[in-house]
TORPA-4810 file (N, C-alpha, C, O; in nm, 3 decimals):
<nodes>
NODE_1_2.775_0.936_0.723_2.632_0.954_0.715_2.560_0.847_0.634_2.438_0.856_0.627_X
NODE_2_2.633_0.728_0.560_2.571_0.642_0.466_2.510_0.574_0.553_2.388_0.563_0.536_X
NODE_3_2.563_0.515_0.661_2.481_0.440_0.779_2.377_0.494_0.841_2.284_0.417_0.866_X
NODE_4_2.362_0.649_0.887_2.275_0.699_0.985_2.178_0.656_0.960_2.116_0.567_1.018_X
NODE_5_2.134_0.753_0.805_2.005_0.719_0.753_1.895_0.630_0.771_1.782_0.646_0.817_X
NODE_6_1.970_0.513_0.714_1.923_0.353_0.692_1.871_0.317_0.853_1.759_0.283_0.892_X
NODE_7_1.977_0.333_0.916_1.919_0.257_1.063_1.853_0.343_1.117_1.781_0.291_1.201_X
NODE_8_1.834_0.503_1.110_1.733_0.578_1.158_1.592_0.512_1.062_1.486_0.530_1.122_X
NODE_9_1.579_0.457_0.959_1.448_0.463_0.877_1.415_0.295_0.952_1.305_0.261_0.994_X
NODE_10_1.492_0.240_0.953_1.435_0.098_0.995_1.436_0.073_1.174_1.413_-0.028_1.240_X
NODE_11_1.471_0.202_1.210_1.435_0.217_1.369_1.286_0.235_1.376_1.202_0.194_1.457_X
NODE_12_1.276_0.330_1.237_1.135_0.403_1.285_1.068_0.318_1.264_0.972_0.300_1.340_X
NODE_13_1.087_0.241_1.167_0.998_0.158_1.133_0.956_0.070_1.239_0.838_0.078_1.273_X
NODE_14_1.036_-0.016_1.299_1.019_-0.077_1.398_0.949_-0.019_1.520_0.885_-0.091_1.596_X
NODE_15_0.961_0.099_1.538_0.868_0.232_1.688_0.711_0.262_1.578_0.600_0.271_1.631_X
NODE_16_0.725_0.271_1.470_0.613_0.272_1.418_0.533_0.119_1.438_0.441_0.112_1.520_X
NODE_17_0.561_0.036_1.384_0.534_-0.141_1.417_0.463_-0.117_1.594_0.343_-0.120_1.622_X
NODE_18_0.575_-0.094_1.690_0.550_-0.125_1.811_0.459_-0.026_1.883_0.397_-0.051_1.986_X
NODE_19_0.460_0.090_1.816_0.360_0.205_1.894_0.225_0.145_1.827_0.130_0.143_1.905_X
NODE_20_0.208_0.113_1.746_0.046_0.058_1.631_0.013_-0.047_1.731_-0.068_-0.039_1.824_X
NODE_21_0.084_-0.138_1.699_0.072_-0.290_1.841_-0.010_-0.266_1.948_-0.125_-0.308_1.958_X
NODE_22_0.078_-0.167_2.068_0.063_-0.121_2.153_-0.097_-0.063_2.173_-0.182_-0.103_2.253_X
NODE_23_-0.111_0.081_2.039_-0.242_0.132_2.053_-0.345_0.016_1.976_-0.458_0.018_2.026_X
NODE_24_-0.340_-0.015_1.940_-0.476_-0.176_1.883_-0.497_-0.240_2.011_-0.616_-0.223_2.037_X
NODE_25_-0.448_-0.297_2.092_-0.469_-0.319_2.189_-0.561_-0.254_2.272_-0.538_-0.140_2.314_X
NODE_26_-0.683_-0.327_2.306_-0.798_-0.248_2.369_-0.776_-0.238_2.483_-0.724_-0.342_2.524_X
NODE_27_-0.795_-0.130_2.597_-0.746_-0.112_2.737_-0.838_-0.193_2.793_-0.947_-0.228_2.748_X
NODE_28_-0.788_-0.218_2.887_-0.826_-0.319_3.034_-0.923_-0.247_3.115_-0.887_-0.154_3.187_X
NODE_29_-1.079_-0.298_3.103_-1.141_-0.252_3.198_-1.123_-0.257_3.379_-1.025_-0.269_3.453_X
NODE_30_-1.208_-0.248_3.392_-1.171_-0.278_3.578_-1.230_-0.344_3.577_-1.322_-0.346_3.496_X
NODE_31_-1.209_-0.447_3.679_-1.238_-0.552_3.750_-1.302_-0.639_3.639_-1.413_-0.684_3.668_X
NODE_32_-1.253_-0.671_3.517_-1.258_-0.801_3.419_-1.408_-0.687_3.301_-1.469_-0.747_3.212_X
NODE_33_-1.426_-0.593_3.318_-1.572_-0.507_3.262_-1.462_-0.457_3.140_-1.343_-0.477_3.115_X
NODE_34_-1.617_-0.352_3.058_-1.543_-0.277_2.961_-1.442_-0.195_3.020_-1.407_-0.180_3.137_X
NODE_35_-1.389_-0.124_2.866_-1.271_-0.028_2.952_-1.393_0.116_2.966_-1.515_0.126_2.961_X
NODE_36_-1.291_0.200_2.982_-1.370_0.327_3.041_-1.355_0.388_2.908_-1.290_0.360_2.807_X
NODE_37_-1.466_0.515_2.954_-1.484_0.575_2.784_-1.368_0.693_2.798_-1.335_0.762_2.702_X
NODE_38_-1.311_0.707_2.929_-1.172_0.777_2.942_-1.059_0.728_2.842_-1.000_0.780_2.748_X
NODE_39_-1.055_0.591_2.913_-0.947_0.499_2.812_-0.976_0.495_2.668_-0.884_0.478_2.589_X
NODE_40_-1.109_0.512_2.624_-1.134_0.481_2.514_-1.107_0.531_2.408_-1.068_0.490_2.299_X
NODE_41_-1.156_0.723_2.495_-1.099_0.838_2.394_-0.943_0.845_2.381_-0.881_0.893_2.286_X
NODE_42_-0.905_0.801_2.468_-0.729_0.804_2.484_-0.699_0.730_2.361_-0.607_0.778_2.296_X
NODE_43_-0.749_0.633_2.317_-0.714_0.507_2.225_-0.789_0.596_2.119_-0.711_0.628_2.029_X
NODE_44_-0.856_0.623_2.109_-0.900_0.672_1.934_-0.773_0.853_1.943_-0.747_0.908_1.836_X
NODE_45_-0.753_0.873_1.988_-0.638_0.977_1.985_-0.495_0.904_1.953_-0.429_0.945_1.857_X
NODE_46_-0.466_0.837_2.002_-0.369_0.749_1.997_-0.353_0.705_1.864_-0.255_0.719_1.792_X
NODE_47_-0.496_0.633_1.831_-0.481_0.613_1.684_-0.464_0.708_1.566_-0.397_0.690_1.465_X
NODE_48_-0.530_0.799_1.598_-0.518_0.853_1.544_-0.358_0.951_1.474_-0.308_0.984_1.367_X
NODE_49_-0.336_0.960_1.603_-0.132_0.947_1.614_-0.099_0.882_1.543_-0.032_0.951_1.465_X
NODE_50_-0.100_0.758_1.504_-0.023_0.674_1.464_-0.057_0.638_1.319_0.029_0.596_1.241_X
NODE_51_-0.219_0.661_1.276_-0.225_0.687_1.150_-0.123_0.825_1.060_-0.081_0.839_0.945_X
NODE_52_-0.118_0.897_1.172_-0.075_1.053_1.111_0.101_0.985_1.101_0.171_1.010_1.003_X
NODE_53_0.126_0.941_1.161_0.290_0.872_1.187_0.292_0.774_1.053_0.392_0.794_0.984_X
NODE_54_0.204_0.676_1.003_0.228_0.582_0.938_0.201_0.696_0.823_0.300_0.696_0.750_X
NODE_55_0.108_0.790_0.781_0.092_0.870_0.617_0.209_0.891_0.662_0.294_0.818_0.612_X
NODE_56_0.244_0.964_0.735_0.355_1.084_0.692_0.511_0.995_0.623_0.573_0.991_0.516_X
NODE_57_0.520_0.934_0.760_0.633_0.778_0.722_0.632_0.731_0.520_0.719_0.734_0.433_X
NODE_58_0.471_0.689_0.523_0.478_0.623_0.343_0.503_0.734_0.273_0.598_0.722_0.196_X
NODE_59_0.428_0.879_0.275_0.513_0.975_0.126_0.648_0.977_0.160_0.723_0.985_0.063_X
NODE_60_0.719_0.971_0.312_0.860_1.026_0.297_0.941_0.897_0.204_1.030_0.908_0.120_X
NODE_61_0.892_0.809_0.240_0.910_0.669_0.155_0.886_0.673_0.043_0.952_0.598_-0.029_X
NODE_62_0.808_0.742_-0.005_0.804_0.760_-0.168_0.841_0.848_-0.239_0.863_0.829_-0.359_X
NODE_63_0.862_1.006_-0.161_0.955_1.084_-0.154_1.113_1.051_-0.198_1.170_1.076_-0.304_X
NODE_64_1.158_0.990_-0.090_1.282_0.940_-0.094_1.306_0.844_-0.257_1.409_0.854_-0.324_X
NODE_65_1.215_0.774_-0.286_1.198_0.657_-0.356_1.198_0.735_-0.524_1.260_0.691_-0.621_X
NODE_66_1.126_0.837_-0.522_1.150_0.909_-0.614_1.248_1.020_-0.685_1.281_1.028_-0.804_X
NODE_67_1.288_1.119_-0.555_1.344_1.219_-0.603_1.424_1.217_-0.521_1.482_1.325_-0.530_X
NODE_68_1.487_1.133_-0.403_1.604_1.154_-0.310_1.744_1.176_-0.405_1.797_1.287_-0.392_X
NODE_69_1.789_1.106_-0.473_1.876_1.124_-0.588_1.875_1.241_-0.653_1.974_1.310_-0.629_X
NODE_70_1.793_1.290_-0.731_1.789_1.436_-0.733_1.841_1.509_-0.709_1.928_1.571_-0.769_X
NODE_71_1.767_1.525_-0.540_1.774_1.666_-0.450_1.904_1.617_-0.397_1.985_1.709_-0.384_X
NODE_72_1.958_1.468_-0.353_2.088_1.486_-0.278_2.217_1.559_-0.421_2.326_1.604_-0.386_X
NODE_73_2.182_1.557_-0.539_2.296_1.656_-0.587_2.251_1.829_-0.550_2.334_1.910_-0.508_X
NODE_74_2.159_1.849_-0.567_2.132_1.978_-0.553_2.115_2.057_-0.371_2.124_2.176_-0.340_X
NODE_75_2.105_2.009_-0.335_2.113_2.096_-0.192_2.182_2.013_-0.078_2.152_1.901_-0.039_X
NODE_76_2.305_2.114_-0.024_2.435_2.035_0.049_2.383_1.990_0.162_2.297_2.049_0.227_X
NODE_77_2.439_1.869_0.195_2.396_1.865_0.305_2.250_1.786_0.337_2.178_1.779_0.436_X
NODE_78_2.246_1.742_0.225_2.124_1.672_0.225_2.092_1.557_0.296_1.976_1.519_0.315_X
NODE_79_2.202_1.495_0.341_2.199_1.384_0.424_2.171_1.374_0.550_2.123_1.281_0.614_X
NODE_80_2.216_1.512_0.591_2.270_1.553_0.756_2.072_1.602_0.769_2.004_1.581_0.870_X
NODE_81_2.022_1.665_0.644_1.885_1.765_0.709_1.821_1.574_0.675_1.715_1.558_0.735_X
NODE_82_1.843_1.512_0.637_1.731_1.403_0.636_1.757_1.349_0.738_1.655_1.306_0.792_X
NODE_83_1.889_1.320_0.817_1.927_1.258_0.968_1.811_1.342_1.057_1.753_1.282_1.147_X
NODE_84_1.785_1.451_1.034_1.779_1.607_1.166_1.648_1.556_1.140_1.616_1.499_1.245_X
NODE_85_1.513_1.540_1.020_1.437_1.564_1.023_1.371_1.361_1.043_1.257_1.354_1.090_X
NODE_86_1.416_1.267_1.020_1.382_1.177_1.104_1.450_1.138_1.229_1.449_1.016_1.249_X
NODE_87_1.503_1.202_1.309_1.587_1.205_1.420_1.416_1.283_1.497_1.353_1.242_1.594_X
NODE_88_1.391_1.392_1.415_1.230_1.491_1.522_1.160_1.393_1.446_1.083_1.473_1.391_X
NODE_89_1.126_1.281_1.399_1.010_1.170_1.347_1.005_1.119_1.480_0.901_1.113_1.546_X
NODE_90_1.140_1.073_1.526_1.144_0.951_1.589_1.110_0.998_1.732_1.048_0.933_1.816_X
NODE_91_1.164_1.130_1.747_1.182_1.175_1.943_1.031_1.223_1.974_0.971_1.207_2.080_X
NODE_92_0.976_1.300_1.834_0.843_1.367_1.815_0.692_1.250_1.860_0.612_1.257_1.953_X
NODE_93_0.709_1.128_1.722_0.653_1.070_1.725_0.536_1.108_1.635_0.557_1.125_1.515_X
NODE_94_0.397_1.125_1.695_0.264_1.177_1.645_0.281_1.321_1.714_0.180_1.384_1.683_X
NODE_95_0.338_1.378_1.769_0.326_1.517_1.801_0.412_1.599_1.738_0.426_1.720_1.755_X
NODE_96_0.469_1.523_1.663_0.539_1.588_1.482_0.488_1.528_1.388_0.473_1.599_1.289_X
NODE_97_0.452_1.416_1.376_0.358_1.359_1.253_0.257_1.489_1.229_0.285_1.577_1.148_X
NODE_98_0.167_1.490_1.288_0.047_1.545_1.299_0.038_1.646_1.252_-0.038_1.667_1.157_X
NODE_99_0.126_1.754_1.317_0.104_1.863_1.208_0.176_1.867_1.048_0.142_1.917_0.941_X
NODE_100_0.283_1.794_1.091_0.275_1.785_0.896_0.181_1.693_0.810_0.185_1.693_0.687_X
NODE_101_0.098_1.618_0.882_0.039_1.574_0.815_-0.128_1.671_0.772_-0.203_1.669_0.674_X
NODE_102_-0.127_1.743_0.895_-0.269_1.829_0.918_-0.234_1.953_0.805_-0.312_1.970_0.711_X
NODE_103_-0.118_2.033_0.819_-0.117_2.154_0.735_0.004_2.149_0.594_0.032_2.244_0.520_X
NODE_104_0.065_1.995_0.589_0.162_1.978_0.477_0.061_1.872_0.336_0.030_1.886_0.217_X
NODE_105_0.041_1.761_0.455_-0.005_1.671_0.333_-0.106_1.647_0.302_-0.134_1.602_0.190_X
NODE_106_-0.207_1.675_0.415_-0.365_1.661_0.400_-0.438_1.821_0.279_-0.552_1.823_0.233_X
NODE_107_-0.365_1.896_0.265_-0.367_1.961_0.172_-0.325_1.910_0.038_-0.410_1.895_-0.050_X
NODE_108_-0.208_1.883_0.018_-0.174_1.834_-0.138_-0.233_1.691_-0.151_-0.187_1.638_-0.252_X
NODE_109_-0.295_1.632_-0.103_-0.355_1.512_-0.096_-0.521_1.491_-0.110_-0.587_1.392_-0.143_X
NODE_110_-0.562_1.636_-0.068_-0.724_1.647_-0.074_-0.770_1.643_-0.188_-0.872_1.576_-0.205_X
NODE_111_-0.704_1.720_-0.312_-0.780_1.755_-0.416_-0.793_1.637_-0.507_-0.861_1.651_-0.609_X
NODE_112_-0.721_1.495_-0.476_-0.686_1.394_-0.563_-0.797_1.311_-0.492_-0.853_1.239_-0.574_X
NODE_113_-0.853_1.297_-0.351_-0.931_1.165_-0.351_-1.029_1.159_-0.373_-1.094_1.080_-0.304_X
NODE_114_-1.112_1.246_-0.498_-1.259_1.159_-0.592_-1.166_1.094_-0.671_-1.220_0.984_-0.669_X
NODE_115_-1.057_1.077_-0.747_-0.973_1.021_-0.820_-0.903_0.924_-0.780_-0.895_0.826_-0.854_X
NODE_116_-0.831_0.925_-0.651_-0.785_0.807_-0.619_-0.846_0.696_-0.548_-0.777_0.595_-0.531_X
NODE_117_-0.966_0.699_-0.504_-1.039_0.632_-0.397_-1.111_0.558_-0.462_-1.151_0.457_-0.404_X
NODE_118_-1.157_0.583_-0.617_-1.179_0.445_-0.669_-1.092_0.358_-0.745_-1.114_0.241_-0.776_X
NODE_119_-0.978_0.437_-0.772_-0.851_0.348_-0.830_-0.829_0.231_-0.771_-0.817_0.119_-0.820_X
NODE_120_-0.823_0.293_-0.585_-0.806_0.189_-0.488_-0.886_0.102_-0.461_-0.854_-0.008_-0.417_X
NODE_121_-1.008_0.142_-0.485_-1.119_0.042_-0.473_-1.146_-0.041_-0.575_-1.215_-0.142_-0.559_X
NODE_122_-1.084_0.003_-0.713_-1.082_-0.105_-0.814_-0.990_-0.206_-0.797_-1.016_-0.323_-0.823_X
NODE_123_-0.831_-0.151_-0.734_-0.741_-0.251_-0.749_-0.752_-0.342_-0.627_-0.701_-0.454_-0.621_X
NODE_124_-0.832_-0.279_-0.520_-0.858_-0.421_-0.442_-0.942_-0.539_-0.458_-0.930_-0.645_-0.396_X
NODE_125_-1.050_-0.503_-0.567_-1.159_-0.615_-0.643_-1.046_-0.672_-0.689_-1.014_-0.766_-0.615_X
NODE_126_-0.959_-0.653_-0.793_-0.859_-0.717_-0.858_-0.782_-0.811_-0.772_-0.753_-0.927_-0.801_X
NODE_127_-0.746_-0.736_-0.646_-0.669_-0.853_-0.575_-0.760_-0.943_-0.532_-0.738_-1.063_-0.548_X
NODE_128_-0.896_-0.890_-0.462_-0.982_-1.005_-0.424_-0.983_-1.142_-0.537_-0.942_-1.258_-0.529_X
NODE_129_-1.035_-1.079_-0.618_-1.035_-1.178_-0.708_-0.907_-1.248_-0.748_-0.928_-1.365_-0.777_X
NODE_130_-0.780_-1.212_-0.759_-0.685_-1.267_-0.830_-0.663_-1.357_-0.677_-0.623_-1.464_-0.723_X
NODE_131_-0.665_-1.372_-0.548_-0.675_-1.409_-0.469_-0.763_-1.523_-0.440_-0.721_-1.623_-0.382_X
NODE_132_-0.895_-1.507_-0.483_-0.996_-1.589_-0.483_-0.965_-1.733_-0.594_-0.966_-1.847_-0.548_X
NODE_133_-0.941_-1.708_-0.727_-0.889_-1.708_-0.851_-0.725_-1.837_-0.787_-0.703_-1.930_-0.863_X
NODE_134_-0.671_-1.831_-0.711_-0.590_-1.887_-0.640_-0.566_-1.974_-0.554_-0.467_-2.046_-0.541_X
NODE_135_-0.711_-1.965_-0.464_-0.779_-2.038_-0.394_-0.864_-2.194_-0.469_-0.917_-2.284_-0.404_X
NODE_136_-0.854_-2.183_-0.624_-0.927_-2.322_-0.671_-0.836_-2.404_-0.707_-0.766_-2.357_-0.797_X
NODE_137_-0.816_-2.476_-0.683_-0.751_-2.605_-0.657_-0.710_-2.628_-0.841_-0.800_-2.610_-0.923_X
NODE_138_-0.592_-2.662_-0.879_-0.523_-2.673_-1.015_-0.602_-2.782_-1.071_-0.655_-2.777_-1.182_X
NODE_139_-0.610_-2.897_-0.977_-0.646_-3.040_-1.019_-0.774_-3.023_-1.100_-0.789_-3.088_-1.203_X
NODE_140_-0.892_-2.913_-1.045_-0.987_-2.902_-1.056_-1.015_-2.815_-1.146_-1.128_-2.780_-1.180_X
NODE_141_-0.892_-2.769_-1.195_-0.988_-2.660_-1.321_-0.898_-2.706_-1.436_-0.913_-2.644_-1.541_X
NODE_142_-0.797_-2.814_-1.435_-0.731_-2.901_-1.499_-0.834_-2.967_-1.579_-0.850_-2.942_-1.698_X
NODE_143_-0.896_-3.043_-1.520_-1.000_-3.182_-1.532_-1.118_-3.131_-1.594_-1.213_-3.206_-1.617_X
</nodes>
């Protein structure tokens, strides 16, 4: 089971990568026109899939990242239910994302974003800037 794991998580990763690809891609109207607002709603559903696929994917990632060690001493078998339960990630897709993300995580996650949403919005000024900040030439702030 040391192998399953690993290549089940970097499978998904890769069906996660290629399903995102896939839905960004704006559908093909007819005859060279927009697409249809059929296709269109299809694509904001879609995305929406695949957002619910990518949250659910990062806590199990941080999940794992945190307390996998832990819980694999305390409950047997811990390897085999993490095979079982990204084995239904992968066959499921967004029609298992979704509801754990609708009635598991979008709950323990609600009560934190007046708190986290400007954390995030501070630390991206920071990167802007440390980014920007990077962009001036050495010679020139040398001299």
């Amino acid at each position: 089971m040391p192998l399953v794991v690993p290549a089940l998580r970097l499978f998904m990763v890769f069906m996660n990568v290629y399903d995102t690809y896939k839905t960004l891609k704006i559908p093909p109207g007819r005859k060279g026109g927009p697409p249809s607002i059929r296709a269109m709603t299809q694509r904001k559903r879609d995305l929406k899939g695949c957002l619910a696929v990518w949250v659910v994917w990062c806590c199990l990632a941080a999940y794992e990242r945190t307390f996998d060690r832990f819980v694999s001493f305390i409950v047997p078998f811990y390897s085999e239910i993490k095979s079982v339960m990204l084995l239904f990630l992968l066959l499921t897709r967004a029609k298992g994302a979704e509801p754990l993300y609708l009635h598991i995580l979008r709950p323990l996650i609600k009560p934190y974003v007046d708190t986290v949403d400007p954390l995030l919005d501070l630390a991206r000024d920071i990167g802007d800037f440390l980014f920007a900040l990077s962009q001036v030439p050495l010679n020139y702030v040398l001299s």
